[in-house]
N, C-alpha and C positions, 0 to 999 in steps of 0.2 A: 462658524464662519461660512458662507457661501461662497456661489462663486465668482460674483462681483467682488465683496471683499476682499478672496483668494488671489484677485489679478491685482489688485490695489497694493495688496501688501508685497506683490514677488516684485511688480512695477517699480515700486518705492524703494526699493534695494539698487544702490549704485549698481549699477550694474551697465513590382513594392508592394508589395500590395499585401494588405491584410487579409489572411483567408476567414470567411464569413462565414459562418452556421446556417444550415438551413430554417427556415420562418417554422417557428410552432406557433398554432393555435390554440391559448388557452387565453381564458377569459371573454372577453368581448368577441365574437367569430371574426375574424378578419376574410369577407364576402370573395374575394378577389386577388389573384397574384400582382404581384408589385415589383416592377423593373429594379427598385432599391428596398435599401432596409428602414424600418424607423426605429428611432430610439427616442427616449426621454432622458434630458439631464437633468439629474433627479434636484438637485437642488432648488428645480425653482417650483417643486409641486410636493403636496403633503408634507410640509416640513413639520407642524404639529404632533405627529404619528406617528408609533413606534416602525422603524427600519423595516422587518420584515414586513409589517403592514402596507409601506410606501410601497414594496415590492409586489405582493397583492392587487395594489389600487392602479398598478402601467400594467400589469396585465389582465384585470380588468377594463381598460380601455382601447384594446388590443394592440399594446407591442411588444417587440421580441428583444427589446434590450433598453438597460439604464448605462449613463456616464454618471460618474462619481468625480468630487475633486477632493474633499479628507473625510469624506462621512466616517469612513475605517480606522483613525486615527488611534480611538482608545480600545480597538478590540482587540483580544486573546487570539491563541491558537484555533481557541476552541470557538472562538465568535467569527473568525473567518468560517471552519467547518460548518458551523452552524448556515452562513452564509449561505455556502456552496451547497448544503442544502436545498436550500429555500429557492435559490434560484434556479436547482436543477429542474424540481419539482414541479416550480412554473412556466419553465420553459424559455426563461429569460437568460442572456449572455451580457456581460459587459463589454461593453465596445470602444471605449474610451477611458482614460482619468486622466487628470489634470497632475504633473508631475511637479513636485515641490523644491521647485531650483529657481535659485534667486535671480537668475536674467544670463543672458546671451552675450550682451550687449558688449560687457569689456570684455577683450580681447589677453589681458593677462590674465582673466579666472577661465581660462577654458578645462585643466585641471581640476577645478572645483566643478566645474560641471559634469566631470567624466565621474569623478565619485560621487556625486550626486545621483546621476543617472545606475548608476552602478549599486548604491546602497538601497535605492526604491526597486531596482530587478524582481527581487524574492517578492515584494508585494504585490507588483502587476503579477505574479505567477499566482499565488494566493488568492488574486482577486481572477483570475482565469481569463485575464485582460491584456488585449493584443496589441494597444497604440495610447501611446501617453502625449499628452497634449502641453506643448511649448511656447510658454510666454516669455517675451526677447526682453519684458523690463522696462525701465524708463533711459531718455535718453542723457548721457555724460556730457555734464556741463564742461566746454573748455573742448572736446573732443569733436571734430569733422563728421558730419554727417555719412560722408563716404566710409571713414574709416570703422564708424559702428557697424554700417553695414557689411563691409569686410568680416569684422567681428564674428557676426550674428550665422558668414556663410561658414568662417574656418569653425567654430563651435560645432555647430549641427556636423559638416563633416566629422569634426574628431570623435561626434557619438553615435556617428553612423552603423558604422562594424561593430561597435558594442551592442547594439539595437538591432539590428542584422542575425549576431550571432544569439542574442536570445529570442530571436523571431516576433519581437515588437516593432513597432513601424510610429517614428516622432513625426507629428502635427503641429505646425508653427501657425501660432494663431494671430491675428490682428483685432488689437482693439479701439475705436472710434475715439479720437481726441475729443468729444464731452463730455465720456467717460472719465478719461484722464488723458487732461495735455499732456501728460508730460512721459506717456507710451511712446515708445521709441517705432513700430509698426503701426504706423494707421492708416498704411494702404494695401490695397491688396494687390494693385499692378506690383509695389516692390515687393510684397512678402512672397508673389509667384516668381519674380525676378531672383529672389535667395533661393528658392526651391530649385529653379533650373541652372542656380552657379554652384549648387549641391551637386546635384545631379547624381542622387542614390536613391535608389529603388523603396528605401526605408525611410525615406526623409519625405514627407507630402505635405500640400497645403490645406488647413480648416479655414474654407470662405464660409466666415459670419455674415450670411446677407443682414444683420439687424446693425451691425456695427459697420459694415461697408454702405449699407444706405444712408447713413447718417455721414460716414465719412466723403465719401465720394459720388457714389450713386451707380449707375451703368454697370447694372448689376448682372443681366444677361449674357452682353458679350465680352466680358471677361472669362465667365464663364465657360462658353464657347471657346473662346480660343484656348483654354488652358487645361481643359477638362483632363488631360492627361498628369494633371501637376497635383489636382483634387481629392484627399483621404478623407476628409469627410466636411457634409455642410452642417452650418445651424438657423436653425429658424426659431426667429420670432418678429411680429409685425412694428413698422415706428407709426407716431411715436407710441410711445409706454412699454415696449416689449412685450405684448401680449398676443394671443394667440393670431393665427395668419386670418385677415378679413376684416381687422380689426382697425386697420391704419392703410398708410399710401403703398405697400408693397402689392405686385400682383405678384401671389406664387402660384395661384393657377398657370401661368406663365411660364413660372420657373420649374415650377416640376415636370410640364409637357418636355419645356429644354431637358433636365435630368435623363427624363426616359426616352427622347430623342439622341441624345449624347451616348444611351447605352452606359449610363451611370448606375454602377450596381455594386456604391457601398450604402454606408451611413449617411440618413437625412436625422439628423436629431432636432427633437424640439425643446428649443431651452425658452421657452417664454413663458410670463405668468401670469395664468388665466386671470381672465373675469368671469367671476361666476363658478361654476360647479366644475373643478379641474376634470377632471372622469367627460365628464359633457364637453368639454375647450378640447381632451385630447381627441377624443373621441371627432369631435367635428373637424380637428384638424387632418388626420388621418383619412375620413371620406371624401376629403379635399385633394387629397393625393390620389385617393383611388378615382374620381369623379374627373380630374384632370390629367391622369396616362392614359384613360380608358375611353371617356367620352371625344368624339370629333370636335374641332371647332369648327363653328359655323362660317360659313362664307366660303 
């Protein structure tokens, strides 16, 4: 399962800061420091290829960290250790995973979501992984708009302090209604809106510029003004979701804004190449470096 179909199916169910590792270079030389971090969500690159290999081929394109959503699902004791191996060795950290709870959204499973979060604990620790990523679900037929949103604020707070006290930090993500209508978040003015009636240090927003471009657009100055509500972004270009350059987004843009803002988590790249993934990451990557580093003209 990816992790389109991962949001599809938690969707379909009625329903602060993170401390950062420092950047190793191995693999590809990473020429130049970088205001933020980059990451790869691994699901949408090398899925053909054995695991530890996927692991090899992002740090051959130079980054310092994968997001997972269930790739770990059938592994042992010992194929976590193995794991944690493999990624010490390369220098890579997990900075994300997608947490496997079936939506926010109703307002009487808030319970069901504290042992949710609660019985996935031990595996973000196993996975050495500091922030799990929160999909709110589809929206309740027959139930007020307002009231879901209530919902979606009293949830996140009740798993605040649980998230807190294991020093994970929850990501509430928004997904573009042509993904699926029937995603109860497909803005991200509201999903920053549940962020700051949160208002816990552990609770942050993921702006999906590829999902918010498609939704709404006015992607900068959201940005801008909320940059303090922001755990991490994702990139990929519309349409087709492929790498940045590729479609209507300018992130040369968007990344000057990042490094302007004094943004210095997680830039992840979930898009899926055209052409030689290693080559797609890799040119997305000098795009970040080419666009903090370089002046703009005029």
């Amino acid at each position: 399962m990816d992790r389109r179909q991962f949001a599809r199916s938690v969707a379909g169910a009625a329903v602060g800061a993170v401390a950062l590792p420092s950047p190793i270079s191995l693999g590809a030389e990473i020429d130049v420091p970088l205001p933020f971090k980059l990451s790869v969500m691994l699901w949408t690159v090398f899925r053909d290829r054995p695991f530890e290999e996927r692991l090899e081929k992002v740090a051959e394109a130079g980054y310092i960290s994968v997001e997972l959503v269930n790739e770990f699902n059938p592994w042992s004791d010992a194929d976590f250790r193995r794991f944690r191996a493999k990624k010490h060795s390369l220098g890579i950290t997990v900075d994300a995973v997608t947490l496997p709870v079936k939506g926010i959204v109703d307002a009487s499973k808030k319970d069901e979501f504290l042992a949710d979060l609660k019985k996935f604990l031990p595996t973000a620790e196993k996975l050495e992984c500091p922030a799990l990523i929160i999909l709110t679900g589809n929206r309740i037929e027959g139930v007020a708009h307002e009231l879901t949103h209530q919902a979606c604020v009293d949830t996140l707070k009740y798993g605040a302090d649980v998230a807190a006290k294991a020093n994970v930090t929850l990501l509430l993500e928004n997904i573009d209604p042509e993904e699926n209508p029937r995603y109860f978040l497909t803005s991200v003015a509201e999903g920053l809106q549940v962020i700051r009636q949160v208002d816990h240090p552990h609770v942050k927003f993921l702006y999906d510029f590829y999902h918010e471009q498609i939704a709404e657009g006015n992607l900068i100055e959201k940005l801008d003004k909320n940059i303090d509500l922001v755990g991490l972004v994702h990139i990929a270009d519309v349409p087709g979701r492929h790498q940045p350059g590729t479609g209507e987004i300018n992130f040369a843009s968007i990344f000057r804004k990042l490094d302007e803002l004094k943004y210095n988590r997680y830039a992840a790249m979930e898009f899926i190449p055209t052409g030689d993934p290693v080559k797609a990451l890799r040119g997305a990557r000098e795009l970040v470096e080419q666009s903090v580093h370089e002046k703009v003209p005029g």
